[in-house]
C-alpha positions in Angstrom: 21.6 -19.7 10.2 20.7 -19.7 14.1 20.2 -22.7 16.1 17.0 -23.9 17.2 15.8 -23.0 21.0 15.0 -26.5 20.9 18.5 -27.8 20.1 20.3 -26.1 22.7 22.3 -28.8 25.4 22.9 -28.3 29.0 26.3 -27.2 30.0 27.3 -26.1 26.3 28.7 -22.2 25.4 26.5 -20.5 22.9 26.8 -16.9 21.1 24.0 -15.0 21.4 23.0 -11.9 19.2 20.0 -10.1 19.5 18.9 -6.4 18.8 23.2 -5.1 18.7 24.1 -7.5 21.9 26.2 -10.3 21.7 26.2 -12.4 24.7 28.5 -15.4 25.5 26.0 -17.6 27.6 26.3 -21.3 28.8 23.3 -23.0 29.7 22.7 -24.3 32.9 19.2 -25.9 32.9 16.0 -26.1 31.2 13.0 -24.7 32.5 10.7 -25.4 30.0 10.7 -26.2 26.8 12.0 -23.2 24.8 12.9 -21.6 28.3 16.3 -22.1 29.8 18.6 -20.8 32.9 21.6 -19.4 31.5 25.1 -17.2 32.6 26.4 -14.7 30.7 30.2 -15.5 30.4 30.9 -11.9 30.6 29.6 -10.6 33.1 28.6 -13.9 35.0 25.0 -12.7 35.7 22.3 -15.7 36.0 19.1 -15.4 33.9 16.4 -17.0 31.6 16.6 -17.3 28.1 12.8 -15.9 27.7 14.1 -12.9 29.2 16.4 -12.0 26.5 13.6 -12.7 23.6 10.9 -11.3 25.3 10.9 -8.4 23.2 11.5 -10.0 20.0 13.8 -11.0 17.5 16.0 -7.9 15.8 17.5 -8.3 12.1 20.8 -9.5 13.6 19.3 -12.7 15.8 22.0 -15.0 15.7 22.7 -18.2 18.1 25.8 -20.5 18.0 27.7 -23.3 20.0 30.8 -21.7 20.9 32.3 -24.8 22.0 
């Protein structure tokens, strides 16, 4: 069962799948209150949390601390 948006902590690693991604992203800040700034682990690219749910959740949405 995924986490809630809600729920997630500055500075913690979470796993993210969406839609066949899986993303290792740490958040860095919130923006608002389901929004956060987050960097992918992976590739190290900085982005917002909406952007990766702006087009839904797939079948596979999952979302776990890591760490």
């Amino acid at each position: 069962m995924p986490l809630a948006l809600d729920n997630l902590r500055v500075g913690r690693v979470y796993r993210f799948q969406n839609m066949g991604e899986i993303r290792n992203l740490q958040v860095m800040s919130r923006l608002s209150g389901e929004n956060f700034k987050v960097k992918d682990l992976d590739t190290l690219e900085i982005y917002e949390l909406e952007e990766l749910l702006r087009w839904g959740k797939g079948k596979d949405y999952d979302l776990d601390e890591v760490r």
